[in-house]
N, C-alpha and C positions, 0 to 999 in steps of 0.2 A: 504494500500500500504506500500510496506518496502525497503530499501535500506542496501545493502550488501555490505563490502570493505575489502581489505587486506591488510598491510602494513609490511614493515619490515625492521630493523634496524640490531642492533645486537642480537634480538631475530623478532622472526615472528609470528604476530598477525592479528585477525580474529574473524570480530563481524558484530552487523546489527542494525538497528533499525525494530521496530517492529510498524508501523504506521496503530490503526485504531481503532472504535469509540468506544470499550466497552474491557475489558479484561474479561479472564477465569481464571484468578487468576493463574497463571502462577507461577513458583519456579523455583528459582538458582536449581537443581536436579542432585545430582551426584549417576552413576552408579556402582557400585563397578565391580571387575571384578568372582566375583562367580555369581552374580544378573542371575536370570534367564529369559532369555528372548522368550516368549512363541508365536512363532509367531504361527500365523491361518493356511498355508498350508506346512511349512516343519518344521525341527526336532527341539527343543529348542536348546537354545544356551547359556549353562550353564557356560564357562570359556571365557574369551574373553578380550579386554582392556578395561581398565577402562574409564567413560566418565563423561564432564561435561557440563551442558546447559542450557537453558531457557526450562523446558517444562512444561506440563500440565497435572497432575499425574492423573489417572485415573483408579479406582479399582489396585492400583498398577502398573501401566505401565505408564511408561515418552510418554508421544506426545511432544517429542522434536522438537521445531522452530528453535534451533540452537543448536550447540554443539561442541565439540574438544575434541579431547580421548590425551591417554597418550601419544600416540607416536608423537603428534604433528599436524592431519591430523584436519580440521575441515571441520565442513558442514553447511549449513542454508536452507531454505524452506523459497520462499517467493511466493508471490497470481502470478498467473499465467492464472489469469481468461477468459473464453472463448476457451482459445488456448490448455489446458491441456485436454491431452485425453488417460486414463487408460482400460486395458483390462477388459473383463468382464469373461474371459474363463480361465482355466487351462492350464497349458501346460505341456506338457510330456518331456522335453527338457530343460525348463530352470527353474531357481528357481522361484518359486511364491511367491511373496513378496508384501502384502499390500502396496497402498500410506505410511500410516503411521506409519509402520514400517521401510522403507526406508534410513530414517537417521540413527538408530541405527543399521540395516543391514549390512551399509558400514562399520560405525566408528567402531563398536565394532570388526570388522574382519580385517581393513584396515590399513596397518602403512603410505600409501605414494597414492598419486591421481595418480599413475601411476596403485598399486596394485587394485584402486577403477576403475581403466577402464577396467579391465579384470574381475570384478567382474561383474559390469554394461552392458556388453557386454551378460552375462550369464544369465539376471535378466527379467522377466516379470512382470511387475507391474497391481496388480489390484487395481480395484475401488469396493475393499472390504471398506465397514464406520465404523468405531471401534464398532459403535454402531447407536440404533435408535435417538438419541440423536443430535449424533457429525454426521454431512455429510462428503463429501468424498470431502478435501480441492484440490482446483486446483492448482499446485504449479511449479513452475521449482527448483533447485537447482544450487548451488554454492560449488565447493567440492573443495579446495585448502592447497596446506603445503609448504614448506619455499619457495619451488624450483618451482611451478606451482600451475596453478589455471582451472578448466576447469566449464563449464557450460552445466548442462545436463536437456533437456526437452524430457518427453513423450507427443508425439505428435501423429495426426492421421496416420501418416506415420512411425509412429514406436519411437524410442527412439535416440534421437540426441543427441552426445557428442560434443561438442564446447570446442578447444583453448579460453583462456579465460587472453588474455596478459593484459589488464586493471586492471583485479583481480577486478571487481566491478559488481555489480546485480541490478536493481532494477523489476520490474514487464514487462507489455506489450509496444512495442508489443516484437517478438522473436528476442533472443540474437544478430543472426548475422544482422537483420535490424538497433538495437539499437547500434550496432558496425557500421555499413554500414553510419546512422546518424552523427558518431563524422567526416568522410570526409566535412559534414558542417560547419565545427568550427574547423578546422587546422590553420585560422587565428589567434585563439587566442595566444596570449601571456601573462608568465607572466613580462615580461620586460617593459618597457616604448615604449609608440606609435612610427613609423618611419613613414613620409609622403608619401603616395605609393599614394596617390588621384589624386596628378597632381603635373607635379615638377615646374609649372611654379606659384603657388598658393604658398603663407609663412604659410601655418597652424601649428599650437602652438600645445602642448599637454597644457594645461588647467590645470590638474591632474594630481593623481597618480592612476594608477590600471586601465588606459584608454587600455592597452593591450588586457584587458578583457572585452572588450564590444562585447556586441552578447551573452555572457553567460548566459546560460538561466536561469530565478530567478522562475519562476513558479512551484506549486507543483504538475505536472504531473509526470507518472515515468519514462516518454522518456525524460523530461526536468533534472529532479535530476538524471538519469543516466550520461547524457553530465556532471553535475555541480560536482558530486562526482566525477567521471573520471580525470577530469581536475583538481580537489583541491589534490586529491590522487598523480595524474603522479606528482604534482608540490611541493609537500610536503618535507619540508625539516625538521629535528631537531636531535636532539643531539640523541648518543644509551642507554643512561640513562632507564631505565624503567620509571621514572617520566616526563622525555622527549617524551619517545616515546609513552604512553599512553597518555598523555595530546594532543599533537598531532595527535591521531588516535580520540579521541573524538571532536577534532573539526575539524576533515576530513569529518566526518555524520553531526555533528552538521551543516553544512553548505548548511545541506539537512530537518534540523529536521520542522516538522509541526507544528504549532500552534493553538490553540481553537479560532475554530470561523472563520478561512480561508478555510476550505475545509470542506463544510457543506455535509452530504450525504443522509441526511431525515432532518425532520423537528424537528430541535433543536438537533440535532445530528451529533458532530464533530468528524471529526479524528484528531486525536495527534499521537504523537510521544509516546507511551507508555513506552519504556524503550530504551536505546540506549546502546549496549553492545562492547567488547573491549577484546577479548581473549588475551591474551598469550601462544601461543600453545605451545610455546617450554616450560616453565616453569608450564604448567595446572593453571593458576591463572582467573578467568574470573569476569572481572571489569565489571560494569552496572550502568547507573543514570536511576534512573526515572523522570514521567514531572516533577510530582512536588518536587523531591528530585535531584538538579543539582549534592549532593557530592559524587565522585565517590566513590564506595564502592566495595568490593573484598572478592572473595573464592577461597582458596586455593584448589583445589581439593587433594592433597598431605599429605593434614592436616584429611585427612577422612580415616578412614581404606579402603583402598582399596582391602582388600582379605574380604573383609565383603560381603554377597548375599541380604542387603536390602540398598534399596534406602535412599540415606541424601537428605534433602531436606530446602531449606532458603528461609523462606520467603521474599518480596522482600521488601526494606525500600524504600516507597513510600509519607512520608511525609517531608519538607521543613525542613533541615538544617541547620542556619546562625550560622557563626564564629564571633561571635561580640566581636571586639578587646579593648573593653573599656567597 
């Protein structure tokens, strides 16, 4: 399971976590913009923007999880299991586009989520699988830039674009139910308690942060969509890029998983594998892993960007400490 959020300051940024029991060795992976990109039913797409993301290089192709090109547009792919439902047919009308070309489809053509709904609008998505390997992930999307955010699932009823005013994702069930959900929790505040119980009773607020009771602490993804929503809409901090990224990681972080709570087979947990932090405006994409909290950064700007092959960083995945003595 993973959770998606947007925030924005005086630049606008855009990450995810990637929550689940084993990695594929995943890479920081930046696309130059000559890279050629060889999709299965239409023409390659040899000049395009440059991008940069979490993916999963493969015979030389990014299976990008998430990502954000130069103009500022990002995307992410999270589990959408059950509910996800891809063509199995061609079509003479619209472009043929793999699940897992999809992300790089948009970003690589897309400068704005308005140009990505006229694109999306033209798209048929198949449940072609890279390979006999890799299955055919079930996924929804999160396609958002400084101005708007939308959410789009293929469903058995076709392909749904969803207003996406939260700017937040996490998994099942579908978007406008897990929007339909926060009418349950308009109670919350973050302000101190007012006595609405009974006015003839003297009840005390006890605490701080009593506003926020009912928020949900469980790691379901109907539960951390409410808990991210609510940390996101209430997030304040300075427009500092050390501000506003220390803030954007502990907007997830207040969703991240731990070994050993959410067991899924036998001795096998899901975690929070890496928890990421775009800066769309500026292409720099921040990431911690579990076991490395220190946030670490790539410039995508710092890479030749008229270059045709993939840069690729591995990911610093072992424990950090700054010992001041």
């Amino acid at each position: 399971m993973c959770t998606a959020a947007t925030y924005k300051t005086k630049d606008f940024y855009f990450g995810r976590t990637l929550d689940y029991e084993y990695s594929y060795q995943e890479q920081i992976t930046i696309t130059p913009r000559n890279y050629c990109f060889s999709f299965r039913n239409t023409c390659d797409l040899t000049n395009h923007y440059a991008l940069i993301g979490m993916a999963y290089v493969v015979k030389e192709f990014p299976l990008y999880y998430d990502a954000i090109n130069e103009k500022g547009l990002g995307m992410a792919g999270l589990n959408f299991v059950g509910n996800a439902k891809y063509n199995n047919k061609l079509s003479d009308t619209l472009d043929n586009i793999a699940q897992f070309e999809f992300i790089p489809w948009i970003l690589t053509q897309c400068a704005t989520v308005e140009e990505a709904i006229i694109k999306i609008k033209k798209i048929n998505i198949l449940d072609t699988p890279f390979n006999e390997i890799l299955p055919v992930a079930q996924l929804h999307w999160i396609i958002a830039d400084a101005n708007k955010a939308i959410t789009v699932e293929a469903v058995a009823e076709g392909i749904k674009i969803y207003d996406n005013p939260v700017g937040v994702l996490t998994n099942n069930p579908s978007f406008e139910k897990q929007m339909f959900n926060l009418n349950n929790y308009q109670h919350l505040s973050s302000k101190n308690l007012i006595n609405t119980f009974a006015k003839d009773l003297d009840l005390k607020a006890y605490s701080r942060g009593m506003g926020g009771i009912g928020l949900p602490g469980d790691l379901s993804s109907q539960s951390r969509f409410v808990r991210v929503a609510f940390v996101k809409m209430n997030s304040i901090s300075k427009d500092t890029e050390e501000d506003s990224v220390s803030q954007f990681f502990h907007i997830l972080n207040s969703v991240d998983q731990q070994r050993g709570c959410c067991e899924v087979e036998e001795k096998k947990y899901e975690i929070t594998i890496y928890t990421s932090c775009c800066n769309a405006t500026k292409g720099v994409y921040y990431y911690t892993t579990y076991n490395n909290h220190q946030i670490n950064a790539v410039d995508m700007h710092k890479a030749d960007l008229e270059s045709d092959i993939l840069v690729c960083y591995p990911l610093l995945v072992n424990e950090k400490i700054n010992y001041q003595n």
